[in-house]
N, C-alpha and C positions, 0 to 999 in steps of 0.2 A: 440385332437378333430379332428372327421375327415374333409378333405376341398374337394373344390369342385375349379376343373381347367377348364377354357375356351378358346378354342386354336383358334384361328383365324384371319382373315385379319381387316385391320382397316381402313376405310373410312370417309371423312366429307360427309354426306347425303345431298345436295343440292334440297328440294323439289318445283318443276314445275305443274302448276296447270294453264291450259288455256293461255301458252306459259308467264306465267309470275313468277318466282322464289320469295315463298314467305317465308320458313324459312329453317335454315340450320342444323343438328342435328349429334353428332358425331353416328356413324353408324358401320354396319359389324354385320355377324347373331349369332357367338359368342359372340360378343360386348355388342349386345344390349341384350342379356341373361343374358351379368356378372351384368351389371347395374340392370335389375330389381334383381338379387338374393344379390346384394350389399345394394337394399335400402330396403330387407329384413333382412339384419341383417345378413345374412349366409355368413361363409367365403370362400369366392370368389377372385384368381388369374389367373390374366386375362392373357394370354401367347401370344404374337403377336410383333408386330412393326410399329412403324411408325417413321416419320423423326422428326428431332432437327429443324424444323421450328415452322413459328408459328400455322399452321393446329396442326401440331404435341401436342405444347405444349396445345396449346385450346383443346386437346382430353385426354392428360395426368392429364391435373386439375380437366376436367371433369369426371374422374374414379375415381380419388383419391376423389372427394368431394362427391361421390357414393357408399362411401363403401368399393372400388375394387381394393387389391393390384396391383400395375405394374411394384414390385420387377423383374418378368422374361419378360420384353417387351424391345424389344431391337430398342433404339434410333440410328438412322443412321444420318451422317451427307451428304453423297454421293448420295443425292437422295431426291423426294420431296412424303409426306405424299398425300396419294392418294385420290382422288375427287369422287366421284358417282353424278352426275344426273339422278332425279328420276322424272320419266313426270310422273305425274297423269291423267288415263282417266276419261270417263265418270263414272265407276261404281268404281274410283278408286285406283285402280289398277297400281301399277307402271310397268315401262317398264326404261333402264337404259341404262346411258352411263359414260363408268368411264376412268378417266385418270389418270395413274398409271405411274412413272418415280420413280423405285426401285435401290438399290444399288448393285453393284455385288453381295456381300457378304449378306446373306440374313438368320436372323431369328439367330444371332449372341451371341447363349448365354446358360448358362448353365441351365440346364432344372432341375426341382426341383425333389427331390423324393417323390414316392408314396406312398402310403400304403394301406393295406386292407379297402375297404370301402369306399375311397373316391372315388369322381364321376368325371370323365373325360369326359367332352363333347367338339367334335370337329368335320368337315363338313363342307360345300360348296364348290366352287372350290379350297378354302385354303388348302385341305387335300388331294388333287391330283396334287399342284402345283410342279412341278419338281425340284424347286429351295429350297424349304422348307422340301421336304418329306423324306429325308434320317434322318434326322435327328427329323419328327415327327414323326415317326415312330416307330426309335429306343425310344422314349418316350412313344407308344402307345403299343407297345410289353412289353415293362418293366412295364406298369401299369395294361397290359393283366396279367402278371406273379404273380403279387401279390394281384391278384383280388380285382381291384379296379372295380366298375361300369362305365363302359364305352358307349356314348353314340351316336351316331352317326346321322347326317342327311344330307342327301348327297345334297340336295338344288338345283339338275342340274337343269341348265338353258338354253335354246331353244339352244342361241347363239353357245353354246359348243357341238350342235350337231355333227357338220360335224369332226368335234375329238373325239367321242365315240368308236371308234373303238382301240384307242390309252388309252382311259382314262379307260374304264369300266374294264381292272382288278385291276386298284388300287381303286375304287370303290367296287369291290366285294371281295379286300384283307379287306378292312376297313370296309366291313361288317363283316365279318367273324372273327373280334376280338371286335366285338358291345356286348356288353349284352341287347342291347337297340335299334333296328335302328326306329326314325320317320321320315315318309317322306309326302310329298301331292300324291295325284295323278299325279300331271303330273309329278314329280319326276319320279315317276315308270315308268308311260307309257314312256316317254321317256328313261331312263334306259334301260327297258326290253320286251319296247312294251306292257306293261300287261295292259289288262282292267280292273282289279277289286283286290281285296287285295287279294282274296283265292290263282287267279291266280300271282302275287305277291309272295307271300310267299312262295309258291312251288319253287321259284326260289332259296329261299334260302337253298337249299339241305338239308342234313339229319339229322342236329344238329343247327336247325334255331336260331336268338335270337330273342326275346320277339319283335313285329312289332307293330309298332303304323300309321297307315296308317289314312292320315288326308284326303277327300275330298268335302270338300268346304262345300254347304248347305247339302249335302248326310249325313253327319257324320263323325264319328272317327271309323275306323274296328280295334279291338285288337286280333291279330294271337301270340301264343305262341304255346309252343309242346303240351301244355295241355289244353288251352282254346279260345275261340271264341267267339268273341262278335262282337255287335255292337252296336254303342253312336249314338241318336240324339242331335242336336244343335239346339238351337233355333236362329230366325232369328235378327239379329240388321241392325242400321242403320250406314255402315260404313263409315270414314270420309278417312281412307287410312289403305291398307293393311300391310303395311310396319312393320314388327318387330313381322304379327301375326305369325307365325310359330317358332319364335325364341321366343316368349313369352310361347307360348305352350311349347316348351323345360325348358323354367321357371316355370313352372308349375307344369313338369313331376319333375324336381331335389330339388323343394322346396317340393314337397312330399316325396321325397324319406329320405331326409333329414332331415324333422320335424318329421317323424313316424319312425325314426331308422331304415330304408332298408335298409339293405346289401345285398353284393354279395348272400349269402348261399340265402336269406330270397327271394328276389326276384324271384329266379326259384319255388318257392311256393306258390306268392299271391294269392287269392282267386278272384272271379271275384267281387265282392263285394269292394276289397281291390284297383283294378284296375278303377272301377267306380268312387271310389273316388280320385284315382289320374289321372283319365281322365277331372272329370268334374271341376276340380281344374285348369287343363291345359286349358279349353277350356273357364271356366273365366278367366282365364289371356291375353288367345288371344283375345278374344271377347272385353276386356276391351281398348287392344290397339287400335285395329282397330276403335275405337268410338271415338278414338282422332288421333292428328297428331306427336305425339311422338313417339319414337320407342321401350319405355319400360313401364313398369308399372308406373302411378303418386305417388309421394309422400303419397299426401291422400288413395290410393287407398291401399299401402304398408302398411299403418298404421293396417288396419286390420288382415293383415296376418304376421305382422313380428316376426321373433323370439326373446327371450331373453336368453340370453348367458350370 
């Protein structure tokens, strides 16, 4: 059976709403992926680390009792599981500050093998870190080789501006072995300066992969070599944005998964076939953001889960 791997950083999410901290949630945009495709039934291993404390262990019960193997998550004792604060504004919207105390040694462990078919997703600053990336890599090349679906969403954030000039070719090496890149708009513009998805996509030279460009109330733009679109969203009332774009990435791999998508099948969908696994991703964002958890609910999983 094929699986689906989620490579990423691991935080305890601290959420802040009118300077007062009211719940805490294990967190990280991989993370909160594996969890909703774990309380879908899809198997899902979650590839990351955090520390042999007790953040650590309260994040490790919390995968395991979600579905989510964390056979390849490497517990550190030289170091403390990392914290996020997340302020909520008015429409929202978080803004963050995170406290990280890692151990030299970092991401300490043997990486599983591939296979045709399975889905790799990995993204945010975890897939540009310097300390992690020799070795995610040589894992992102070896699942490039045996064509797995790979998926990528690069998640930059304001802060890491004034480092783009250092970061943005390992950004554009890890696009360039995506079969999949989503990102929002200010992702891009900040990336590549670009205004709009057409201009976006052009950047991705002459053998692009399949673009999923998310902006806000605007819509979803889908750019591949062959098709062009664009999704409307309808509007909700949101409670926190936290986990929508990594739900939207659950949305995209629980499609891909439940209708049998492979490598080959993928450079061929129809737009028909892409509609359906847009507006599948955009109920699953749209579902988070109406609550303050950062994955899909239980009840909510009930409707869409698989049986294996």
């Amino acid at each position: 059976m094929r699986k689906v791997y989620a490579i990423g950083e691991t935080v305890l999410d601290i959420l802040i709403k009118e300077k007062q901290p009211f719940t805490a949630k294990a967190g990280g945009a991989c993370l909160n992926t594996a969890v909703s495709l774990g309380r879908l039934n899809i198997p899902v291993q979650f590839i990351g680390e955090y520390g042999l404390d007790e953040v650590g262990n309260f994040i490790d019960l919390f995968l395991k009792n979600n579905n989510v193997n964390t056979d390849y998550v490497y517990r550190y004792y030289d170091g403390k599981s990392a914290l996020a604060l997340a302020f909520l504004n008015e429409n929202n919207d978080a803004s963050y500050d995170f406290y990280k105390i890692y151990p030299e040694k970092r991401l300490n462990i043997d990486f599983p093998h591939v296979n045709q078919d399975d889905i790799v997703l990995f993204g945010s600053f975890y897939a540009i870190t310097p300390e992690v990336r020799a070795k995610l890599m040589h894992f992102i090349k070896e699942a490039y080789k045996k064509k797995a679906i790979i998926i990528y969403d690069p998640n930059f954030r304001k802060q890491h501006l004034h480092d783009l000039p250092q970061l943005k070719p390992m950004i554009l090496e890890n696009i360039s072995f995506a079969s999949i890149v989503r990102g929002s708009h200010e992702d891009f513009s900040l990336i590549y300066g670009s205004k709009d998805a057409d201009e976006t996509f052009r950047q991705f030279g002459e053998k692009p992969p399949c673009m999923l460009y998310t902006s806000s109330t605007k819509g979803v733009f889908l750019r591949t070599p062959k098709l062009s679109a664009k999704f409307s969203i309808k509007s909700i009332v949101s409670k926190s944005t936290i986990g929508a774009g990594d739900n939207f990435n659950a949305g995209i791999v629980y499609s891909l998964f439940k209708n049998n998508i492979g490598h080959k099948q993928l450079q061929n969908l129809t737009l028909d076939e892409w509609k359906q696994i847009i507006e599948t991703a955009v109920e699953f964002a749209s579902h988070v953001c109406e609550n303050y958890d950062n994955y899909i609910s239980e009840k909510f999983a009930e409707k869409y889960r698989i049986n294996r």
